[in-house]
C-alpha positions in Angstrom: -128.1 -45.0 -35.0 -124.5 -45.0 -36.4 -121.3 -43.3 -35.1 -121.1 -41.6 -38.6 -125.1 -40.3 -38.0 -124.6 -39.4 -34.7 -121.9 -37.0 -35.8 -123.8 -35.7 -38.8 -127.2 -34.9 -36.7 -124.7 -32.7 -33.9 -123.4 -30.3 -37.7 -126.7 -30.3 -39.0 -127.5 -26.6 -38.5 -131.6 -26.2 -38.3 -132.9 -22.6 -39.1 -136.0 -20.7 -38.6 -137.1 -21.4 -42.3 -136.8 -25.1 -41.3 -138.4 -25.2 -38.2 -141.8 -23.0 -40.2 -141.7 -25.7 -43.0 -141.4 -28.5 -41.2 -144.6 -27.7 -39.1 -146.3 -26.6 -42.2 -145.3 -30.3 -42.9 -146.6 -31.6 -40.0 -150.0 -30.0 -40.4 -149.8 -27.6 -37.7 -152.3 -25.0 -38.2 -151.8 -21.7 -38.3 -154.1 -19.3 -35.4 -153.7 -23.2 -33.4 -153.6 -23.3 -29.8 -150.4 -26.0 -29.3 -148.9 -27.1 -26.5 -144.9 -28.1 -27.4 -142.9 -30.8 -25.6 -139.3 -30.5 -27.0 -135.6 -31.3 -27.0 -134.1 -28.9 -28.6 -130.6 -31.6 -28.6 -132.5 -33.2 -30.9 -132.5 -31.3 -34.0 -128.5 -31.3 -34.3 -127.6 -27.5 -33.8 -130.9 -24.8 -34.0 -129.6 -21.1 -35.3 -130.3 -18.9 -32.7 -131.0 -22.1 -29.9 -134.4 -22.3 -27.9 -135.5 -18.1 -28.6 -135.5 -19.2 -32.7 -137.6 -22.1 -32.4 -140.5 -20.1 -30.3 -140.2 -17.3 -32.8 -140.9 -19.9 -35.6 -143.7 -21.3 -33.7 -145.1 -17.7 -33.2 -144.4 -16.5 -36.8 -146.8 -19.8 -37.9 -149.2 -19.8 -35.8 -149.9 -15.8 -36.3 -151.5 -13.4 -34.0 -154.6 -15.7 -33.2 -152.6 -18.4 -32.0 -151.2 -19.5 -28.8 -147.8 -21.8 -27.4 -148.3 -23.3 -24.5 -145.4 -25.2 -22.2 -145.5 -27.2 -19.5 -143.2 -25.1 -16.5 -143.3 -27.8 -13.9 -141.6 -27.0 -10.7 -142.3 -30.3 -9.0 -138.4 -31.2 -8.2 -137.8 -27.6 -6.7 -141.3 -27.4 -4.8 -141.3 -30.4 -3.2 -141.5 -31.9 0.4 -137.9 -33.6 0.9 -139.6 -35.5 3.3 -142.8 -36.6 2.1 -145.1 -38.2 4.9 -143.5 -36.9 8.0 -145.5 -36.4 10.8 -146.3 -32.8 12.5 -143.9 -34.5 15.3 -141.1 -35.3 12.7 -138.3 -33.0 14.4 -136.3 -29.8 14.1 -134.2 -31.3 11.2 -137.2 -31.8 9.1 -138.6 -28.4 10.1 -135.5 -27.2 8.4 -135.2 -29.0 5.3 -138.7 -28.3 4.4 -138.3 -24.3 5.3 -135.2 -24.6 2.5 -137.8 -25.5 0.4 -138.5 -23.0 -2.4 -142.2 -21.5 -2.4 -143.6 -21.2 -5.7 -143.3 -17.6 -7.3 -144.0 -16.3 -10.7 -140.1 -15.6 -11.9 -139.6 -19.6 -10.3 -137.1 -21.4 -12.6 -139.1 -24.6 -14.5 -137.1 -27.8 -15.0 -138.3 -28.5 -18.0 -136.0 -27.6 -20.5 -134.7 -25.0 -23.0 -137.9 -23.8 -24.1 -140.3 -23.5 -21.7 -137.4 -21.6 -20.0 -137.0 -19.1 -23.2 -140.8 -19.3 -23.5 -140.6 -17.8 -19.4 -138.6 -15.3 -20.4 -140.8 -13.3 -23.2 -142.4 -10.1 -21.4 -146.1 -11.5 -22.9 -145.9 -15.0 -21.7 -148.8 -15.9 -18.7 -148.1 -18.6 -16.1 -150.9 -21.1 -14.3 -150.3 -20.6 -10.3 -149.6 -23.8 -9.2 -146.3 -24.8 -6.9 -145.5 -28.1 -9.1 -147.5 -28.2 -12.2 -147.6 -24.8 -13.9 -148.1 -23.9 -17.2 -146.7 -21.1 -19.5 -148.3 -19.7 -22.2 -148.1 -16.9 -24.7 -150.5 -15.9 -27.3 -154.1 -14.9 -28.5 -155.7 -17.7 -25.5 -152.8 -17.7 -22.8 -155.1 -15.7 -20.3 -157.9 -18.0 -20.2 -155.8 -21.4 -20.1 -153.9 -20.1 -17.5 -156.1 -17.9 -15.2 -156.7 -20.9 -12.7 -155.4 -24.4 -11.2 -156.7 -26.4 -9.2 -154.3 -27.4 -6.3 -155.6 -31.1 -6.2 -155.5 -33.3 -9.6 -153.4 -30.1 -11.1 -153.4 -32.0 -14.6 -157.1 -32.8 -14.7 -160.4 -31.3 -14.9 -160.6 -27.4 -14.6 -156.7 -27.5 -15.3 -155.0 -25.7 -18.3 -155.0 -29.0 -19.9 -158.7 -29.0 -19.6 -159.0 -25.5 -20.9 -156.8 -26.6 -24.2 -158.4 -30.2 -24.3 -161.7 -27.4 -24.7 -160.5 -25.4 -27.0 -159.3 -28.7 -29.3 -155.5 -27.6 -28.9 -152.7 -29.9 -30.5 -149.9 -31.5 -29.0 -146.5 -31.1 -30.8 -143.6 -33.4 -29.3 -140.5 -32.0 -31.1 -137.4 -34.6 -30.9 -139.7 -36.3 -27.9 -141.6 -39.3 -27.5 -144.6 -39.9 -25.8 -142.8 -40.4 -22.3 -143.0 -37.1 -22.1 -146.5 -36.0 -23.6 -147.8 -34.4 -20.4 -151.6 -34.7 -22.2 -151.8 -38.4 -21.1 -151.7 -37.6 -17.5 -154.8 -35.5 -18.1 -156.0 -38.1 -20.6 -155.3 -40.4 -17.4 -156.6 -38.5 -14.8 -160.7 -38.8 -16.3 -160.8 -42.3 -16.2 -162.4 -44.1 -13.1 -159.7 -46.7 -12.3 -156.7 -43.7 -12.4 -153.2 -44.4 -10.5 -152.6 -41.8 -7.8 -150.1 -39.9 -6.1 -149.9 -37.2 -3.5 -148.4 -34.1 -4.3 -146.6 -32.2 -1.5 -145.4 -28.4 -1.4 -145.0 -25.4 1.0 -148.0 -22.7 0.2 -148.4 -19.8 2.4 -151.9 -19.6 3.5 -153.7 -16.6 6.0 -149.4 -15.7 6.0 -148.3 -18.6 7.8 -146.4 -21.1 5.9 -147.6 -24.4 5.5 -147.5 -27.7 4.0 -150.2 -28.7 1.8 -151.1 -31.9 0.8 -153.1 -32.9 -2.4 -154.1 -36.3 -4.9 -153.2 -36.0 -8.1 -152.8 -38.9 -11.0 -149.8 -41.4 -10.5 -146.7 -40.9 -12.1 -146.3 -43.4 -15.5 -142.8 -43.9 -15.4 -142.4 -45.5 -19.2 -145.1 -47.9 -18.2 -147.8 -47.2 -20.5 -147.5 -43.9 -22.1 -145.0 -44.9 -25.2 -147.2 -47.7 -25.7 -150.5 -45.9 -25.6 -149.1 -43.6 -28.5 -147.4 -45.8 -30.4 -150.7 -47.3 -30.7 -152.7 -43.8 -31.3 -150.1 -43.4 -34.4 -151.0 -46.8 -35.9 -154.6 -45.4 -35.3 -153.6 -42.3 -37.8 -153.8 -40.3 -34.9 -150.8 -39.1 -35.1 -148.6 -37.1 -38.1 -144.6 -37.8 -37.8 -142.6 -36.0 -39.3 -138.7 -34.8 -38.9 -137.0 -31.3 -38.7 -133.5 -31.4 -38.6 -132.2 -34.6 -37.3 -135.5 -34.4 -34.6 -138.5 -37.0 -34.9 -141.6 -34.7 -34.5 -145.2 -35.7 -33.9 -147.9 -33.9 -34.5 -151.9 -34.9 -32.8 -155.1 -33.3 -32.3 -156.1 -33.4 -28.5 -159.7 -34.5 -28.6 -159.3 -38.0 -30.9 -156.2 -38.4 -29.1 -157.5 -38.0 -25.4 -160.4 -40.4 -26.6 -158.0 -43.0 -27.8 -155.8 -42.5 -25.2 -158.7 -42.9 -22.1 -159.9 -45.9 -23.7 -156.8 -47.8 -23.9 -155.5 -46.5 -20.2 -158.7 -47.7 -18.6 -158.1 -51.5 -20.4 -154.7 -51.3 -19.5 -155.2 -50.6 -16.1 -157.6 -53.1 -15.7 -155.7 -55.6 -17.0 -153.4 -54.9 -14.0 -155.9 -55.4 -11.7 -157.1 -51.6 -11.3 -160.9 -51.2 -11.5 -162.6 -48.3 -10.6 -161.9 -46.9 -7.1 
């Protein structure tokens, strides 16, 4: 990208009416359930910032539909001192009591809109410390009403619940780094990476630390490869609003797609099933 462009995309002024036709372009659906991955930097300059772009999503999708963001908390909730024995000292006792626990009204880290999507008086929000979900809409109840604590991306998860309910997956101005839906995608085949997830949970009233498994982390290893190969597939619609690259997929091909091409990958690397 040229000086010249980079300087045009930050005046291009995006509007409502551009944000509903360019997912009418996209093939959205209308009365879809969608979850949205999103940088709203992306577009240039968005009239009326985050709050405009979930109004446009709402106004399309219509009363039966539903927005779903991811409202991860996993940098705030988060053991500063991950595998530390009970024996560890009173300086780690401390820095883990400054620890955050998960509440409702938490902050996410996830960006502009999932934060504007947090603020609407409708919006529900999955329960768990690291890996929550927020949601708003005609289905926002039943893909948020329960989490597992272990594999929080995975079966019985919200992404489950929307992988059920064929939801589609809208990146807007983001690439498939950040599609959370491969980590679920991930998570059902046998020869998965793993991590442990690590958070401060209050259980029978006493604090304490709770350890779970949950898929490994990709870290640009093989997600933007795994989509750039599910859009030469026609898995995929890309489109632009704005000055932002947008992509547009139906979970259930692209989960299918996506879990075949993790597991050879994987393998290739020497990880069978475990």
């Amino acid at each position: 990208m040229t000086q010249d462009t980079v300087r045009h995309s930050k005046r291009l002024v995006v509007t409502g009416k551009d944000l509903r036709a360019g997912f009418e372009e996209l093939g959205l659906p209308t009365s879809a359930v969608v979850i949205v991955h999103a940088s709203l930097s992306a577009f240039g300059h968005v009239d009326g910032g985050p709050a405009a772009v979930l109004d446009a999503l709402r106004d399309h999708l219509g009363p039966e539909g539903t927005v779903v963001v991811p409202a991860f908390t996993g940098d705030a909730v988060r053991d500063p001192h991950p595998g530390a024995g009970p024996d560890a000292g009173a300086e780690v006792d401390a820095d883990r009591a400054a620890v955050p626990l998960f509440h409702d009204e938490l902050p996410t880290l996830m960006g502009a809109l999932p934060t504007a999507l947090l603020t609407d008086p409708d919006r529900l929000r999955s329960s768990h410390p690291q890996a929550s979900v927020a949601a708003v809409g005609a289905r926002a109840q039943e893909i948020t009403e329960r989490q597992p604590f272990a594999y929080a991306v995975g079966r019985d998860s919200p992404f489950d619940r929307l992988h059920a309910l064929s939801a589609h997956i809208l990146l807007l101005g983001v690439g498939h780094n950040r599609n959370s839906f491969l980590h679920y995608a991930e998570s059902l085949i046998p020869n998965h990476r793993r991590k442990l997830r690590r958070f401060p949970y209050v259980v029978a009233g006493e604090r304490v630390w709770v350890e779970v498994p949950d898929v490994g982390d990709d870290n640009g290893r093989h997600f933007p490869g795994v989509g750039e190969e599910a859009e030469r597939e026609g898995l995929v619609r890309v489109g632009r609003i704005g000055a932002a690259e947008c992509r547009l997929m139906a979970s259930v091909p692209f989960v299918e797609f996506a879990c075949r091409r993790l597991r050879e990958r994987l393998a290739r690397e020497g990880r069978h099933r475990r």
